[in-house]
C-alpha positions as CSV (number, residue, x, y, z in Angstrom):
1,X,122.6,148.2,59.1
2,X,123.0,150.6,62.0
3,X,125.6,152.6,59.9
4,X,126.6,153.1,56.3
5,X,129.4,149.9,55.9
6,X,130.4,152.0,52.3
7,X,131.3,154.7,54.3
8,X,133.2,152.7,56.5
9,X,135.2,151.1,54.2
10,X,136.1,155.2,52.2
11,X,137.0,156.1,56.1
12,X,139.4,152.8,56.4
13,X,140.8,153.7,52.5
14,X,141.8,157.4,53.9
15,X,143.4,156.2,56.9
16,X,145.5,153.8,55.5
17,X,146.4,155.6,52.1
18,X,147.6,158.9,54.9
19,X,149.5,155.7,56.8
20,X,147.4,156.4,59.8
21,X,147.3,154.0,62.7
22,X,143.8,153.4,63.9
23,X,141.6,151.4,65.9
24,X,137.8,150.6,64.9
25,X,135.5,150.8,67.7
26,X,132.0,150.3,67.4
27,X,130.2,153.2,69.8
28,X,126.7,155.1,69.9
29,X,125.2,153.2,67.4
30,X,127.9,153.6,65.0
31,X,131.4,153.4,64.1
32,X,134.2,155.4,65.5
33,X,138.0,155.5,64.3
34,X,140.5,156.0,67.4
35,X,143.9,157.9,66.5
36,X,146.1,157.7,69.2
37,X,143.6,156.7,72.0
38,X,141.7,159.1,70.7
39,X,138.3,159.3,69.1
40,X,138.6,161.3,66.0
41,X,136.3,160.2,63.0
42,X,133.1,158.2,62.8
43,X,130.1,156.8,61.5
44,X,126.4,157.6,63.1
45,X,124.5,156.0,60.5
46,X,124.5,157.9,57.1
47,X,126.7,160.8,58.7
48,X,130.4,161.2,59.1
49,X,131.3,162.6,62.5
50,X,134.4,164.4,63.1
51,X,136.1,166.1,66.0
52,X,137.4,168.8,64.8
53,X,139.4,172.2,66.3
54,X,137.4,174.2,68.2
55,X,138.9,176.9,66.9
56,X,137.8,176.3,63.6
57,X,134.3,175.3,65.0
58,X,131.9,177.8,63.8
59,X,133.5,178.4,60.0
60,X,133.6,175.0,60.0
61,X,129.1,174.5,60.3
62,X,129.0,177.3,57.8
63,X,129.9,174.9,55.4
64,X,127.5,173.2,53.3
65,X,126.3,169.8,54.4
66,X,127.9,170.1,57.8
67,X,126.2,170.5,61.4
68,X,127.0,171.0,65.2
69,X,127.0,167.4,66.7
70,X,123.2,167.1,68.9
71,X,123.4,163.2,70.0
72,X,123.0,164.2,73.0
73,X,120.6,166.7,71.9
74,X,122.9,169.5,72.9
75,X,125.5,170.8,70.4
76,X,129.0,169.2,71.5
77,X,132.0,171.8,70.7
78,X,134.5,170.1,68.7
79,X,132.4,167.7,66.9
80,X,130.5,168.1,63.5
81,X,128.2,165.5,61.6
82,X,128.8,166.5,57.5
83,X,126.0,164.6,55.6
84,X,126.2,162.3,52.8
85,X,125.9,164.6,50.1
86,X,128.7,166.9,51.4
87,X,131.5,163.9,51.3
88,X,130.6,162.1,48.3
89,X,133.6,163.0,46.4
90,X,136.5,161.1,47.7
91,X,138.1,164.5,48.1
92,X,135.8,166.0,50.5
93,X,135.8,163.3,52.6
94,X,139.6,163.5,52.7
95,X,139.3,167.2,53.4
96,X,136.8,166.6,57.0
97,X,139.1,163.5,57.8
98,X,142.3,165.7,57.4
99,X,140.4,168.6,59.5
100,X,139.9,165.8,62.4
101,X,143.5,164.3,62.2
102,X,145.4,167.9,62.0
103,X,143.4,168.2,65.7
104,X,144.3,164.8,66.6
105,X,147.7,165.3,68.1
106,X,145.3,168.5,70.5
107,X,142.8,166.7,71.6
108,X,142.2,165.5,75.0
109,X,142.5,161.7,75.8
110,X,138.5,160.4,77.1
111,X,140.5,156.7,78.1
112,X,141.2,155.8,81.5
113,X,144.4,155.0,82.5
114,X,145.0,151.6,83.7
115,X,147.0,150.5,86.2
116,X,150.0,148.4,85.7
117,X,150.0,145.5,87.5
């Protein structure tokens, strides 16, 4: 199992109990959850990823359980892994998904337009 498939299924829950249109990608080793085109929540194996407001950023990693994003092996602004211990409760994984879906509709588009034919 490259990522945690109990996880996935809590992340699917919250989306569809907030009515949330998504697409399930599988990226980086993991799972990510589009909104809008856009990535917004994932799985990299144990850890839920989330792209949250910049602005909120730095409070944000002063939470317990939560970290700057390194895959790259460089911080990436924006993002944040929380560990497994820090969304146990079904309520505080609804409180990091609801952080990345308030800075959903902000976010910048990665997909490439295509051209209609």
């Amino acid at each position: 199992m490259a990522y945690n498939e109990f996880l996935a299924d809590r992340i699917r829950q919250v989306l569809k109990e907030k009515q949330v249109s998504f697409e399930e990608k599988k990226m980086m080793g993991g799972v990510c959850y589009m909104v809008n085109d856009k990535m917004c929540v994932g799985i990299i194996k144990e850890n839920l990823m989330a792209r949250i407001d910049p602005e909120i950023y730095e409070e944000s990693i002063q939470k317990e359980g939560c970290r700057e994003m390194d895959f790259t092996k460089r911080p990436i602004k924006g993002y944040v892994y929380v560990d497994p211990i820090a969304i146990d409760m079904d309520e505080q994984l609804e409180y990091w998904v609801q952080l990345a879906l308030d800075f959903n509709p902000k976010a910048k588009s990665s997909k490439k337009s295509k051209m209609k034919k």
